[in-house]
Short mmCIF file of the C-alpha atoms (twelve columns), coordinates in Angstrom:
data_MODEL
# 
_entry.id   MODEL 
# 
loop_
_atom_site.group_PDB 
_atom_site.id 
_atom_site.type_symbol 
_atom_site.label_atom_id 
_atom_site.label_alt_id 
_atom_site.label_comp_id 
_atom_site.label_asym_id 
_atom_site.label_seq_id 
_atom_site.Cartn_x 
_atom_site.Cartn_y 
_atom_site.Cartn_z 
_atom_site.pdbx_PDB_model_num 
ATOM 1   C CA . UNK A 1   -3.047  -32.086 21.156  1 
ATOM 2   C CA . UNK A 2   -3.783  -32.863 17.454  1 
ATOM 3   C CA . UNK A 3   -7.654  -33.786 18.463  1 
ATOM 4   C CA . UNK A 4   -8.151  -30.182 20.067  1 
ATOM 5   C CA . UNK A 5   -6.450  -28.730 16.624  1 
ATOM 6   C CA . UNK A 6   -9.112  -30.457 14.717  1 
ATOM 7   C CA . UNK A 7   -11.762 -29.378 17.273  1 
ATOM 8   C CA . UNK A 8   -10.710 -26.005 16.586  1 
ATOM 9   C CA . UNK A 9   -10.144 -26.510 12.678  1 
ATOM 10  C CA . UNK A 10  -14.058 -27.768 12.886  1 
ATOM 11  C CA . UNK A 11  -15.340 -25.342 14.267  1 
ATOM 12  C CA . UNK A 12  -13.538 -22.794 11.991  1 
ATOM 13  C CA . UNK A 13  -14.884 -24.426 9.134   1 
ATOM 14  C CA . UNK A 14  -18.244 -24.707 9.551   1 
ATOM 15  C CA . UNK A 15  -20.699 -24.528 7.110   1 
ATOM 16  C CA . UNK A 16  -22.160 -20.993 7.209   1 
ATOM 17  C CA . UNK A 17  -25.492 -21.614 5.163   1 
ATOM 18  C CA . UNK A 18  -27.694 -20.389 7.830   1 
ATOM 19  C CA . UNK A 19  -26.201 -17.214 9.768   1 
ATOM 20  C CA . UNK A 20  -27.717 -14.264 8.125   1 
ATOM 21  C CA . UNK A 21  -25.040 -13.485 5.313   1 
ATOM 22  C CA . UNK A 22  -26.271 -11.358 2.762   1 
ATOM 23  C CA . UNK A 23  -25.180 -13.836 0.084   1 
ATOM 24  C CA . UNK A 24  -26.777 -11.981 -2.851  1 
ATOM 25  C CA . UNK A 25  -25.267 -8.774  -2.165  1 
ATOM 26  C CA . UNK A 26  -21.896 -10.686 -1.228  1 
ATOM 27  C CA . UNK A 27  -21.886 -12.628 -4.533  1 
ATOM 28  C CA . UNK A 28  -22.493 -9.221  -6.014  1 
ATOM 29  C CA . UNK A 29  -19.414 -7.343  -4.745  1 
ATOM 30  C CA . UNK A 30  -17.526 -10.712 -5.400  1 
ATOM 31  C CA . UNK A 31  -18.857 -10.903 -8.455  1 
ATOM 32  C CA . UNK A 32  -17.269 -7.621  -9.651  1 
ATOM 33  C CA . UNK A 33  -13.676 -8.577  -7.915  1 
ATOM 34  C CA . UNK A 34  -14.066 -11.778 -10.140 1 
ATOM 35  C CA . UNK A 35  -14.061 -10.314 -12.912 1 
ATOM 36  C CA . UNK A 36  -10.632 -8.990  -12.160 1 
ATOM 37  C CA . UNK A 37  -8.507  -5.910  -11.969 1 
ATOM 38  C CA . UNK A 38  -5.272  -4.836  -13.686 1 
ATOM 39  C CA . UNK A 39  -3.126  -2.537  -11.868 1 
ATOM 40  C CA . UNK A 40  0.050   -0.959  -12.948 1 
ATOM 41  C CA . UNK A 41  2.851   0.525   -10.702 1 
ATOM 42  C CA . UNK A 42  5.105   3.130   -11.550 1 
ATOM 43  C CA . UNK A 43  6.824   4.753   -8.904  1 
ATOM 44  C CA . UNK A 44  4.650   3.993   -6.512  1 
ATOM 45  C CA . UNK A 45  1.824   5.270   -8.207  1 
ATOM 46  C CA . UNK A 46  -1.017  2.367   -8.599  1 
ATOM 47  C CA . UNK A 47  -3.385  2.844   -11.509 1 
ATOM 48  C CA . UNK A 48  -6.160  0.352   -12.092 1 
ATOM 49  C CA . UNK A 49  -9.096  -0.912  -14.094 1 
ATOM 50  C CA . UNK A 50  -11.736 -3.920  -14.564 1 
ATOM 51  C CA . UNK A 51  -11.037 -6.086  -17.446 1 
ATOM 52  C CA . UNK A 52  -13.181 -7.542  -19.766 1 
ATOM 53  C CA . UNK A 53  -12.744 -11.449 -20.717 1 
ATOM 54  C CA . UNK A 54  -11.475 -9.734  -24.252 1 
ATOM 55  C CA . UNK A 55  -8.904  -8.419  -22.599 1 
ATOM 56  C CA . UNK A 56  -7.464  -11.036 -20.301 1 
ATOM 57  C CA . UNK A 57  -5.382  -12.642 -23.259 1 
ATOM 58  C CA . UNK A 58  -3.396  -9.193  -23.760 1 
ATOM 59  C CA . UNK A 59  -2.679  -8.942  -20.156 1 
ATOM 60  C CA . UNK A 60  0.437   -10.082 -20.634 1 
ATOM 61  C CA . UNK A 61  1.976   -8.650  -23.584 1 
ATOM 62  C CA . UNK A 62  4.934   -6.605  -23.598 1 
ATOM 63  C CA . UNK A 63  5.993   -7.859  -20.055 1 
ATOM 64  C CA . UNK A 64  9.731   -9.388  -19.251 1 
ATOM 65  C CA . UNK A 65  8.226   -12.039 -17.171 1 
ATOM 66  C CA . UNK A 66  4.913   -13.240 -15.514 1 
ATOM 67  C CA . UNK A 67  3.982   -15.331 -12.907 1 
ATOM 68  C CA . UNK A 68  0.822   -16.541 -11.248 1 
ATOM 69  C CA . UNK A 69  -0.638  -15.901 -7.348  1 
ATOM 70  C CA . UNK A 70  -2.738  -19.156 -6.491  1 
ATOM 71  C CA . UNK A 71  -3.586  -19.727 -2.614  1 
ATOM 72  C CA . UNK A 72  -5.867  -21.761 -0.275  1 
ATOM 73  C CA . UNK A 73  -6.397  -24.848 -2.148  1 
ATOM 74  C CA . UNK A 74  -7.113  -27.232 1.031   1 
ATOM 75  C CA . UNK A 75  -7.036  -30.365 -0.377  1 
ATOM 76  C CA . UNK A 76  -8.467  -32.618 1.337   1 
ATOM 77  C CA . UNK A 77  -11.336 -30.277 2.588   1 
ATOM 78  C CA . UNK A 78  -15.155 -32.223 1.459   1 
ATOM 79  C CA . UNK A 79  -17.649 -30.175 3.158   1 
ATOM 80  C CA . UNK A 80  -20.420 -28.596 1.611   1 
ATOM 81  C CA . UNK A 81  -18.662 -25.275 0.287   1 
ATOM 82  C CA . UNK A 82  -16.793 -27.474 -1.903  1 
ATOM 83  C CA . UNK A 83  -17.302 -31.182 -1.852  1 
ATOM 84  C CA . UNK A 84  -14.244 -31.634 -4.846  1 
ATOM 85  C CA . UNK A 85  -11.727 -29.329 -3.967  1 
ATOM 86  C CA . UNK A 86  -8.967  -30.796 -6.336  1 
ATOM 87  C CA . UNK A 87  -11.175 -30.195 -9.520  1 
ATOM 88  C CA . UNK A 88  -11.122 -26.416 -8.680  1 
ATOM 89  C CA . UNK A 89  -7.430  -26.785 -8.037  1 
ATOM 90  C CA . UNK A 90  -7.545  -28.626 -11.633 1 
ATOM 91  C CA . UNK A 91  -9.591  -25.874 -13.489 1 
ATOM 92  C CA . UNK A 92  -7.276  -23.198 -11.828 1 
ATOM 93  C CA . UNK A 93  -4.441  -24.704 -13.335 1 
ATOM 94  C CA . UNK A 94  -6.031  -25.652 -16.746 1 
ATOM 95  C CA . UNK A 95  -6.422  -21.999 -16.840 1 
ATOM 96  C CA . UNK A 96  -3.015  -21.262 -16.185 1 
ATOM 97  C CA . UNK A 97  -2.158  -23.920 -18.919 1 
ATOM 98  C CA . UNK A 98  -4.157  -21.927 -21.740 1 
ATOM 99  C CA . UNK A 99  -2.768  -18.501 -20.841 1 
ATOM 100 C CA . UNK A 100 -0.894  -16.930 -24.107 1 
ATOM 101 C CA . UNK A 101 1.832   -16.419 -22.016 1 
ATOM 102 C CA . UNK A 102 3.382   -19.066 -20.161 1 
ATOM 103 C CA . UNK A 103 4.363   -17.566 -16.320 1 
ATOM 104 C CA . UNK A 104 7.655   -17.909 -15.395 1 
ATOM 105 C CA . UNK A 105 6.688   -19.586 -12.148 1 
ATOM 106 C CA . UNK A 106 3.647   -19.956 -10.312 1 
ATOM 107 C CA . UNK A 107 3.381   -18.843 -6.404  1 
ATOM 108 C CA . UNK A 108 1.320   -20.442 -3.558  1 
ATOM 109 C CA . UNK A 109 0.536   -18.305 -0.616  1 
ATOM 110 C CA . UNK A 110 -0.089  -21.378 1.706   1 
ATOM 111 C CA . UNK A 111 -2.707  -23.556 3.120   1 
ATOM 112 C CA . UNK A 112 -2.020  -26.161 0.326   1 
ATOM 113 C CA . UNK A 113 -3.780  -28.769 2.484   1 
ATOM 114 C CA . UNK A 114 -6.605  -29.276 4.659   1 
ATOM 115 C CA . UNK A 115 -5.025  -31.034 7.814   1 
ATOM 116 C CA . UNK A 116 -1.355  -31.571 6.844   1 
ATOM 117 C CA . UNK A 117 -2.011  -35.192 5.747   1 
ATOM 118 C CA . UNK A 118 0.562   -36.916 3.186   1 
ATOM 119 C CA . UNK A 119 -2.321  -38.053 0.968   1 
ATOM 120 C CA . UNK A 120 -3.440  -34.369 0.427   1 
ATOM 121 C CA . UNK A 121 0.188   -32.973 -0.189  1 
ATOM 122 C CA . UNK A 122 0.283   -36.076 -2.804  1 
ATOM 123 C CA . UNK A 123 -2.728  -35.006 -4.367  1 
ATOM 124 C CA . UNK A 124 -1.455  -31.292 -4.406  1 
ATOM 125 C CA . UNK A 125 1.983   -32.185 -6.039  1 
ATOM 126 C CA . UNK A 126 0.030   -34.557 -8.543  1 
ATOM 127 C CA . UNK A 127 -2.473  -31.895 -9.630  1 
ATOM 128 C CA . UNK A 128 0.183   -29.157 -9.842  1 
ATOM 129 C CA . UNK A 129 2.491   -31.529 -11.831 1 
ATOM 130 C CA . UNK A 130 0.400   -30.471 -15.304 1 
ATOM 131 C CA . UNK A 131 1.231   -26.635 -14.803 1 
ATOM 132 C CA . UNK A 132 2.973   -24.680 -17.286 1 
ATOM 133 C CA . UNK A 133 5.041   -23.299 -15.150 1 
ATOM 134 C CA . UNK A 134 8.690   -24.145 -14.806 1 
ATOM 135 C CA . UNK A 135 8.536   -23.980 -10.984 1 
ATOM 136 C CA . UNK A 136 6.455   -23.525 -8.131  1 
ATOM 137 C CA . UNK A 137 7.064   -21.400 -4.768  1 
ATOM 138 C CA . UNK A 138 5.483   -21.819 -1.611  1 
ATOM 139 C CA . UNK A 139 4.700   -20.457 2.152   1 
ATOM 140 C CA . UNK A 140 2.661   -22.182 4.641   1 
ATOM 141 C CA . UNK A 141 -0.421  -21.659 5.564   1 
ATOM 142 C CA . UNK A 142 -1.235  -22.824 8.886   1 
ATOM 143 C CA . UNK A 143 -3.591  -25.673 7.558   1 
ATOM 144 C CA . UNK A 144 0.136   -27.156 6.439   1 
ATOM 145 C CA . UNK A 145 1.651   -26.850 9.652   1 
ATOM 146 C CA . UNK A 146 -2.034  -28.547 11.775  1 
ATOM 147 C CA . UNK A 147 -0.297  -32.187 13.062  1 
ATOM 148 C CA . UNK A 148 3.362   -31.983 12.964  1 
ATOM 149 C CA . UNK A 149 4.365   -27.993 13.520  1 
ATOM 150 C CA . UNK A 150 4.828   -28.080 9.673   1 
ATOM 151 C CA . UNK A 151 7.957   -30.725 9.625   1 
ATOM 152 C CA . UNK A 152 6.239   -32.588 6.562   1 
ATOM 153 C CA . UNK A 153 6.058   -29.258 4.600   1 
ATOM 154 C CA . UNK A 154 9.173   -28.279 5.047   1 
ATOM 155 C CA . UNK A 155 10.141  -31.883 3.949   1 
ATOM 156 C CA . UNK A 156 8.884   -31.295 0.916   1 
ATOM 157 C CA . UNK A 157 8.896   -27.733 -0.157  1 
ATOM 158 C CA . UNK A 158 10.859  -26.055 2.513   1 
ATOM 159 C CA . UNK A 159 14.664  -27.530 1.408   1 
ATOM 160 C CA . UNK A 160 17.026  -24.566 1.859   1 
ATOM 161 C CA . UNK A 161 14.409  -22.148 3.339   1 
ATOM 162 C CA . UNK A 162 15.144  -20.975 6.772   1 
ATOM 163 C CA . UNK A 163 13.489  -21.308 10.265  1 
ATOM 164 C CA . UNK A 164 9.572   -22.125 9.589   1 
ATOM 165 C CA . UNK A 165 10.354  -21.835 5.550   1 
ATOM 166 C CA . UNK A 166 10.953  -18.088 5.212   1 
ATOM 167 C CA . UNK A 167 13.461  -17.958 2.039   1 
ATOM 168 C CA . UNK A 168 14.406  -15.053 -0.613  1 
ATOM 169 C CA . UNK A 169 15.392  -15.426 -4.379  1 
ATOM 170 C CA . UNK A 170 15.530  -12.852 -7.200  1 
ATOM 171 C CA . UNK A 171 13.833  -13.106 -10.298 1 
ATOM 172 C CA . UNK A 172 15.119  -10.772 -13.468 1 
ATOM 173 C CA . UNK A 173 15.444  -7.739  -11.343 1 
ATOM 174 C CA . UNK A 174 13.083  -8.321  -9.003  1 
ATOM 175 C CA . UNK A 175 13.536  -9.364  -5.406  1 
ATOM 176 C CA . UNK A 176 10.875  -12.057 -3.979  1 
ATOM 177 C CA . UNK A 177 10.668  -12.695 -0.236  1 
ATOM 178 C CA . UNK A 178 8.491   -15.219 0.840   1 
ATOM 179 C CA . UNK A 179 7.602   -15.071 5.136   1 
ATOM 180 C CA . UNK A 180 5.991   -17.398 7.394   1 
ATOM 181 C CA . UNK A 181 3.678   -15.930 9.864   1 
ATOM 182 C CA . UNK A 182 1.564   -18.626 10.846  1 
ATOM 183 C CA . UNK A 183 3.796   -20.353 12.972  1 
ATOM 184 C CA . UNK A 184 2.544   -21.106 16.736  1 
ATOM 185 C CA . UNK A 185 -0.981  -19.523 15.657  1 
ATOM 186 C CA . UNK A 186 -3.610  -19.710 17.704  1 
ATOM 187 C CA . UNK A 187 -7.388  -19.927 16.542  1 
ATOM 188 C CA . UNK A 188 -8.398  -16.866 15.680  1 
ATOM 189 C CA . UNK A 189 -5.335  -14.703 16.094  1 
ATOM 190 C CA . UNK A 190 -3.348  -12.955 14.439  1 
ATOM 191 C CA . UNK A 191 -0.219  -13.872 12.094  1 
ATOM 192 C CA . UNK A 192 3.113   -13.304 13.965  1 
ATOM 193 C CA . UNK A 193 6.609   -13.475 12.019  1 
ATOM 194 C CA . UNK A 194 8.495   -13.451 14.621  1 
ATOM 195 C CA . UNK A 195 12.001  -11.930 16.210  1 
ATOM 196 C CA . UNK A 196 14.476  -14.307 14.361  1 
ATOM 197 C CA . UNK A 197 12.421  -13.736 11.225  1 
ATOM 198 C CA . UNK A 198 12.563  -9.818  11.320  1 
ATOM 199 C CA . UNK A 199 16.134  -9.812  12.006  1 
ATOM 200 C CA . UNK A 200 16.645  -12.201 8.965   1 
ATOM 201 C CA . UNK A 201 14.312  -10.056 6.784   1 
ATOM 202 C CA . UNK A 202 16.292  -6.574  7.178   1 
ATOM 203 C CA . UNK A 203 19.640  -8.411  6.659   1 
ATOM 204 C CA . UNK A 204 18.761  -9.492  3.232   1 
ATOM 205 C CA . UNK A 205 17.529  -6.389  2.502   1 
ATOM 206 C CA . UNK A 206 20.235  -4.818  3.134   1 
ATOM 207 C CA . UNK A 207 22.881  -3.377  0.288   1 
ATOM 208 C CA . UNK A 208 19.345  -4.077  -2.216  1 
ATOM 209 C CA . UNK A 209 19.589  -0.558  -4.144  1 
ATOM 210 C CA . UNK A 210 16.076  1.247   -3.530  1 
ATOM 211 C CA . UNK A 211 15.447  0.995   -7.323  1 
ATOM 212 C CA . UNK A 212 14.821  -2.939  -6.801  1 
ATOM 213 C CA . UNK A 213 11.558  -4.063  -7.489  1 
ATOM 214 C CA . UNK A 214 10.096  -6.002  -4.089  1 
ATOM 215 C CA . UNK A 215 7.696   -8.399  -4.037  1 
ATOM 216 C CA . UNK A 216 6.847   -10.290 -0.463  1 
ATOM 217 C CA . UNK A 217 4.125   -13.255 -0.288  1 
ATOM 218 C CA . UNK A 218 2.745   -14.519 3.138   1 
ATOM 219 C CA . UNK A 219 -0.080  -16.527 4.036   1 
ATOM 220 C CA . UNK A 220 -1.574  -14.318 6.270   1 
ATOM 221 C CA . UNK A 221 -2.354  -10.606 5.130   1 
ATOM 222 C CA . UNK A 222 0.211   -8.233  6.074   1 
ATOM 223 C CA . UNK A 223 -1.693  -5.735  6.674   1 
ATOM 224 C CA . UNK A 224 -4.618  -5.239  9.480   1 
ATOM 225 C CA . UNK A 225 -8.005  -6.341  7.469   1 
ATOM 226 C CA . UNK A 226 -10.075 -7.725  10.167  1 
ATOM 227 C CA . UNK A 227 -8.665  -8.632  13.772  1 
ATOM 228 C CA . UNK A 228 -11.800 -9.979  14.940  1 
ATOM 229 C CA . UNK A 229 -11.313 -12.591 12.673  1 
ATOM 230 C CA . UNK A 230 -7.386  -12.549 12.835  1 
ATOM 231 C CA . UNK A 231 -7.365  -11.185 9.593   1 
ATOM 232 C CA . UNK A 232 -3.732  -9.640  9.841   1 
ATOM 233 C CA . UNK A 233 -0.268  -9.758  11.192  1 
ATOM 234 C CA . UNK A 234 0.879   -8.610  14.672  1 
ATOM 235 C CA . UNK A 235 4.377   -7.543  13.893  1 
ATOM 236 C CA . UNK A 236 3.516   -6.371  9.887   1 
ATOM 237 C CA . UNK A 237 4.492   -2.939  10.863  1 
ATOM 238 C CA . UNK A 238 8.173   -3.948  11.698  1 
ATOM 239 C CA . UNK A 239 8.515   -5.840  8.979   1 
ATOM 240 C CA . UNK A 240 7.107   -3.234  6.333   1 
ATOM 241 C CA . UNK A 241 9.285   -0.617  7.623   1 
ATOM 242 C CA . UNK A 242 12.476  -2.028  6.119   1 
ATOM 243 C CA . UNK A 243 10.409  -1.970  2.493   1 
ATOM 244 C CA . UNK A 244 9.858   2.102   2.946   1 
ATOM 245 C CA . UNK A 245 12.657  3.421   1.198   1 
ATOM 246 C CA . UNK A 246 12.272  1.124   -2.083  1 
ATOM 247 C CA . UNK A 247 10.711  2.628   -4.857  1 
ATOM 248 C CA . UNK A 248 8.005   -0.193  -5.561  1 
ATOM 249 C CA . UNK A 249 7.391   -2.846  -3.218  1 
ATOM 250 C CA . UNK A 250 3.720   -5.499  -4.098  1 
ATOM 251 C CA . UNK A 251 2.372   -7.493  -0.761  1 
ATOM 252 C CA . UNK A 252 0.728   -10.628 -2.014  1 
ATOM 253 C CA . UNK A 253 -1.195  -12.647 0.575   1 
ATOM 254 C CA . UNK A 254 -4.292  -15.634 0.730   1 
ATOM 255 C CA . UNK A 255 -5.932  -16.629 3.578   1 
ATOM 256 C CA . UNK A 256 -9.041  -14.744 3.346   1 
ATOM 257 C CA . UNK A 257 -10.144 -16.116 -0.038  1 
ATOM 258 C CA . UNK A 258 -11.610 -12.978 -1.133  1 
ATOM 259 C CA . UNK A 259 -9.812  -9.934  -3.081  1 
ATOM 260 C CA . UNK A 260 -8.654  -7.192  -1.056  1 
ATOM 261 C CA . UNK A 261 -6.786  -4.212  -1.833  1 
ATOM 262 C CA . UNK A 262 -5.124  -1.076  -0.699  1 
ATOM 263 C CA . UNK A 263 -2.085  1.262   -1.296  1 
ATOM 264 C CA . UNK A 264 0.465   2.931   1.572   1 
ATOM 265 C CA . UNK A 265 2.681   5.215   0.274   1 
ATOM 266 C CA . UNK A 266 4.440   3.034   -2.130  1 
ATOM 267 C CA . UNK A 267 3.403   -0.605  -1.002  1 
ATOM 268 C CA . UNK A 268 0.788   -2.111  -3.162  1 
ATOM 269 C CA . UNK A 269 -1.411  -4.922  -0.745  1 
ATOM 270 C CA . UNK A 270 -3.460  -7.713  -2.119  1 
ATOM 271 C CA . UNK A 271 -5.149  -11.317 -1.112  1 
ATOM 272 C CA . UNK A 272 -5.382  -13.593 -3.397  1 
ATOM 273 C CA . UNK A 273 -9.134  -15.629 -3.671  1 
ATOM 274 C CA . UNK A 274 -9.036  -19.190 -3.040  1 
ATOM 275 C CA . UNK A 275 -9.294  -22.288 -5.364  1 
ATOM 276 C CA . UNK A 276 -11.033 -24.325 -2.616  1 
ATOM 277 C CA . UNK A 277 -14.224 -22.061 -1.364  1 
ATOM 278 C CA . UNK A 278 -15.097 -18.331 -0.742  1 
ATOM 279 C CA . UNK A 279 -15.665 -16.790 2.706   1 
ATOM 280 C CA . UNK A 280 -17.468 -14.383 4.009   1 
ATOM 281 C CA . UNK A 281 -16.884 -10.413 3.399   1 
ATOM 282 C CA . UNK A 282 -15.301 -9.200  6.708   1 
ATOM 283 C CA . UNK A 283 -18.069 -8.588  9.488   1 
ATOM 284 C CA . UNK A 284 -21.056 -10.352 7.871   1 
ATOM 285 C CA . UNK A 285 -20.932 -13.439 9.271   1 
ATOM 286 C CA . UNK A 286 -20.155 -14.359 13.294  1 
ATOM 287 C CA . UNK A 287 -17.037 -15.922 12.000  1 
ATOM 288 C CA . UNK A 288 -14.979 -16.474 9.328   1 
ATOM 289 C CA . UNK A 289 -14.945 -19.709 7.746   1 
ATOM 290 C CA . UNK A 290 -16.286 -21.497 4.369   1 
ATOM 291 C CA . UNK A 291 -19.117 -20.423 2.945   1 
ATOM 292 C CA . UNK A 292 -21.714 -22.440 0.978   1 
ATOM 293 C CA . UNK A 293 -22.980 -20.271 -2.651  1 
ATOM 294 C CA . UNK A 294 -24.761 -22.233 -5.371  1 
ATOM 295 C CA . UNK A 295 -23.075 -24.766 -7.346  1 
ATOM 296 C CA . UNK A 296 -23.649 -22.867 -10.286 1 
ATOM 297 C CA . UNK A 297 -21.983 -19.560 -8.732  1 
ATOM 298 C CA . UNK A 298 -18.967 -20.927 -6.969  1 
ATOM 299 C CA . UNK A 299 -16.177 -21.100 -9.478  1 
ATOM 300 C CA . UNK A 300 -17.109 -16.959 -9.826  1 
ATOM 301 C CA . UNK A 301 -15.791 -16.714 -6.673  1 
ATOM 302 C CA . UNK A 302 -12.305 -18.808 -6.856  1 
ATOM 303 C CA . UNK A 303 -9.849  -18.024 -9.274  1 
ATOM 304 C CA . UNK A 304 -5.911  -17.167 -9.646  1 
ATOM 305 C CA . UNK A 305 -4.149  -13.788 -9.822  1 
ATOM 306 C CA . UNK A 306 -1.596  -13.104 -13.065 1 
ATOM 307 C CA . UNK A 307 1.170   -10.757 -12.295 1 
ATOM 308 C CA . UNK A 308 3.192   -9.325  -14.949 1 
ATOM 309 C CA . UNK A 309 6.627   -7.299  -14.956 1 
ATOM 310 C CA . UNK A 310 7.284   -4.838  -17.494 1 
ATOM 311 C CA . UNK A 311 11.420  -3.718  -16.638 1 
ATOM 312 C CA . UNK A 312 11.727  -1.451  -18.875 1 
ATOM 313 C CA . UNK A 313 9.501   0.674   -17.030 1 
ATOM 314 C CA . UNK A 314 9.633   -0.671  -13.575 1 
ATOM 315 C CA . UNK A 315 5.408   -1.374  -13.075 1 
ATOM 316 C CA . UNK A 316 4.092   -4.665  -12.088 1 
ATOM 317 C CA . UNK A 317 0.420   -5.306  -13.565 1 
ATOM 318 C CA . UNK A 318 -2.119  -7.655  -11.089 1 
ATOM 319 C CA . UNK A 319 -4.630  -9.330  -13.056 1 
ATOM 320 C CA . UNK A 320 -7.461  -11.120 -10.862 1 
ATOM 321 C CA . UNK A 321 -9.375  -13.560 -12.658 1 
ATOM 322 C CA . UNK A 322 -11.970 -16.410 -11.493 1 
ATOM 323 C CA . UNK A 323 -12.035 -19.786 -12.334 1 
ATOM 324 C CA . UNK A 324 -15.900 -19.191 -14.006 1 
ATOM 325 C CA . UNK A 325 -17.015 -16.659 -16.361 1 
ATOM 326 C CA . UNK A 326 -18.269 -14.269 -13.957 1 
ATOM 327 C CA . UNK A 327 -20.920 -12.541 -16.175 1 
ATOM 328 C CA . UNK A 328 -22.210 -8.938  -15.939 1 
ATOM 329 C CA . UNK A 329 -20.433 -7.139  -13.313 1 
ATOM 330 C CA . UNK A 330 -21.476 -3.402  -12.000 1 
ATOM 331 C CA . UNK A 331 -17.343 -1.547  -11.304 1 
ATOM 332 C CA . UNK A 332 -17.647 -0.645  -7.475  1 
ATOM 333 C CA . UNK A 333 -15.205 -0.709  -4.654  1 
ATOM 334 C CA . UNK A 334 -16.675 -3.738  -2.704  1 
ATOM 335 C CA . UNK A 335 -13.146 -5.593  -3.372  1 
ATOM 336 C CA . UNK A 336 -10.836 -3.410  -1.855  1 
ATOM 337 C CA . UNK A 337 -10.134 -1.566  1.083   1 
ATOM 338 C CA . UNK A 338 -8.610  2.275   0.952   1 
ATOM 339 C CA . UNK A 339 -5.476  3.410   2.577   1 
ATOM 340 C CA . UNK A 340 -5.348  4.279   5.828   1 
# 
């Protein structure tokens, strides 16, 4: 059983140099996600804007609290994409360590590891060990969960989380609810959470006044980006219509290492880029899986997401930034994705 995982996990990540992406004009939209985006929402209303390496070491002024998105790290991953995937882990969080703000916690949306191994979860805990941060939340990815349905993860960052690690906890105001929906995934479907996990998700909801900030972080986008790819989650609609009648709710996701955005109503959506490797802009490639750039190009297209909370006037402010400095940039909407 674990051999045809790894079968499949080889397959998935494969290295992509030679199928006819358009890697200039790839690194070109990525380019101009990397260089980041601040977003501010006020009642729903999202209002947004590049930022210039100036500005990145305002971003968080004037906010109650910050705290820092960082997903797909895959340690333990050495193919060509990325042959030292713990020194991008280690310059992501050197660059949490020199923001003028210390975050209040850091976040990471899952697949930690490359094939669940204990060497690559000590590796993870070692790097992330020299954060600023005062503590770290996770969900799987389903990299974590390859050889042993995720029973080592939830070892040693599930403890008090329920079912496959789905837990809640609120954070000066806000309510964060981290889901699992990469549980009993198949290659190349789609995320699931799950019957249990619904019910459990509109019970602690529940007697939350509408005023209260949400903010729910899953591996897996929740929201439909690609299904070819299995870019999305099956029962996300269920599970977003318990959100509708709070006043601001922010969807922060990984998995497809690339930034994506879009606005319903008054849910906010984003992925998160990878520390590990980029992939492939959705439909350019016959799959998805890592994707080989120049050396000299790849830390533009990793990096971290800042997210800061301002309570006096109920916004939340996303700040993308890459690992490198990403250069000249031309402000386009390659990154994100509009409403539907």
């Amino acid at each position: 059983m674990i051999d045809k995982k790894q079968d499949l996990i080889d397959q998935k990540l494969q290295d992509l140099n030679n199928d006819g992406v358009d890697r200039r004009g790839f690194l070109k939209c990525m380019a101009w996600a990397g260089t980041g985006l601040v977003w501010t929402i006020s009642g729903g209303i999202p209002k947004s804007r590049a930022f210039a390496k100036t500005a990145d070491r305002s971003a968080g002024k004037g906010a109650d609290f910050t705290f820092v998105q960082i997903s797909d790290s895959h340690i333990g991953f050495n193919k060509p994409a990325n042959p030292d995937v713990t020194a991008t882990l280690q310059t992501a969080i050197n660059k949490i360590k020199a923001m003028p703000q210390k975050p209040d916690f850091i976040i990471h949306t899952g697949d930690l590891s490359q094939l669940s191994k204990p060497s690559e979860f000590d590796t993870l805990d070692q790097v992330l060990k020299g954060a600023s941060a005062k503590q770290v939340h996770f969900v799987p990815g389903e990299h974590d969960m390859l050889t042993d349905n995720g029973e080592q993860y939830l070892q040693r960052y599930g403890k008090g989380t329920k079912g496959a690690g789905w837990y809640s906890f609120d954070h000066k105001g806000v309510h964060f609810v981290g889901l699992v929906n990469v549980a009993n995934l198949k290659a190349g479907g789609m995320g699931s959470l799950g019957h249990e996990q619904l019910e459990w998700f509109e019970d602690d909801l529940k007697g939350r006044s509408a005023s209260t900030p949400i903010v729910l972080f899953a591996h897996i986008p929740l929201w439909t980006i690609y299904p070819d790819w299995g870019w999305g989650t099956d029962d996300s609609e269920q599970a977003l219509s318990y959100v509708k009648r709070f006043g601001s709710v922010t969807v922060l996701n990984g998995h497809i290492h690339q930034i994506r955005q879009k606005v319903e109503g008054k849910v906010s959506f984003h992925t998160a880029m990878s520390t590990a490797f980029p992939q492939p802009a959705p439909g350019t490639a016959p799959s998805a899986g890592p994707m080989k750039v120049p050396a000299d190009q790849l830390q533009r297209v990793l990096g971290i997401t800042d997210v800061n909370y301002l309570v006096s006037g109920r916004s939340l402010a996303v700040v993308d930034s890459p690992l490198g400095d990403p250069g000249a940039s031309s402000a386009g909407g390659g990154g994100s994705t509009s409403g539907s």
